[in-house]
C-alpha positions as CSV (number, residue, x, y, z in Angstrom):
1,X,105.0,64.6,139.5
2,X,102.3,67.1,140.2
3,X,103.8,69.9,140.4
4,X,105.7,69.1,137.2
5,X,102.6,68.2,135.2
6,X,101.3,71.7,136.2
7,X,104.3,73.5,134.8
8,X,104.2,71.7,131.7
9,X,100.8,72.6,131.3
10,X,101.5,76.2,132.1
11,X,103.9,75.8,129.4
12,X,101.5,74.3,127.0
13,X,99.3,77.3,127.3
14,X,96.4,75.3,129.4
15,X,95.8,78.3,131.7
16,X,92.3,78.7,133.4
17,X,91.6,81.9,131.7
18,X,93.1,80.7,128.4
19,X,90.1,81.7,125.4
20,X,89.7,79.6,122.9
21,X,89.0,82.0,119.9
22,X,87.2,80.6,116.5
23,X,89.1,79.6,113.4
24,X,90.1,82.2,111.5
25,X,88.7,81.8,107.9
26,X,90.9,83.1,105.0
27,X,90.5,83.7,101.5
28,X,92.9,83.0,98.4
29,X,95.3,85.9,98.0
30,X,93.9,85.9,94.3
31,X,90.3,86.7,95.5
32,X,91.8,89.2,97.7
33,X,93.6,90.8,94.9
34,X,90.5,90.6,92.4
35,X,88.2,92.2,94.7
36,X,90.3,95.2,95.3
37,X,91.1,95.5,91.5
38,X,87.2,95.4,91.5
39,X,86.9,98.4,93.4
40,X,89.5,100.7,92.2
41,X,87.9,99.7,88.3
42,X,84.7,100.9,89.8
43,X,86.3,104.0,91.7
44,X,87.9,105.1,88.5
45,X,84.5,105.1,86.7
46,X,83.0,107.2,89.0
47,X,85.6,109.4,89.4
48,X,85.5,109.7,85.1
49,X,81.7,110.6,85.4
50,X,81.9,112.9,88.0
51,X,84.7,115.1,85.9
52,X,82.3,114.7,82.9
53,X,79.8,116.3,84.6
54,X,78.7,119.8,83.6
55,X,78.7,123.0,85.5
56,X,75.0,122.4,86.1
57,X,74.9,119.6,86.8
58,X,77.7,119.9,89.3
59,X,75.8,122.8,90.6
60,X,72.3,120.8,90.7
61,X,74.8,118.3,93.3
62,X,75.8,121.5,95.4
63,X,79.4,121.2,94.4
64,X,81.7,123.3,92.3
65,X,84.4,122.4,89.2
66,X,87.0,122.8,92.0
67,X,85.8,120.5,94.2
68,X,84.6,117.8,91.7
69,X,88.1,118.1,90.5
70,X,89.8,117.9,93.5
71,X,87.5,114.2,94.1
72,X,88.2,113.1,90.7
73,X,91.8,113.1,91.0
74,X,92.1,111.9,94.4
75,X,93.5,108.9,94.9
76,X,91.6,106.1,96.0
77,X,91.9,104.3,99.7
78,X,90.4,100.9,99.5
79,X,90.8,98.2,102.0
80,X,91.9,94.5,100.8
């Protein structure tokens, strides 16, 4: 029955250079969801200050209208 035993094992996934890897700790889906709503809230914002901003100060930045505009209305890419 050896040689069975060591099939089965094989089977089982008790190999010698199996790994053993840590628990994988996940959060609720709502926290998840909260936290990116989070960020694209606080994304908008800055996006709505940096279009409120005035030539000079745009200028004082090192940035033109163009190019504060073209930030402002991109769209955000946030991780979850």
């Amino acid at each position: 029955m050896g040689a069975i035993d060591t099939i089965l094992n094989s089977m089982r996934g008790h190999h010698l250079n199996q790994t053993n890897h840590a628990p994988v700790k996940t959060r609720p889906v709502w926290l998840v969801v909260w936290r990116w709503y989070c960020r694209c809230i606080d994304f908008n914002r800055s996006r709505r200050q940096l279009r409120d901003l005035s030539d000079h100060e745009l200028a004082d930045i090192g940035i033109s209208r163009e190019q504060a505009m073209t930030e402002a209305d991109r769209w955000p890419k946030l991780k979850l």
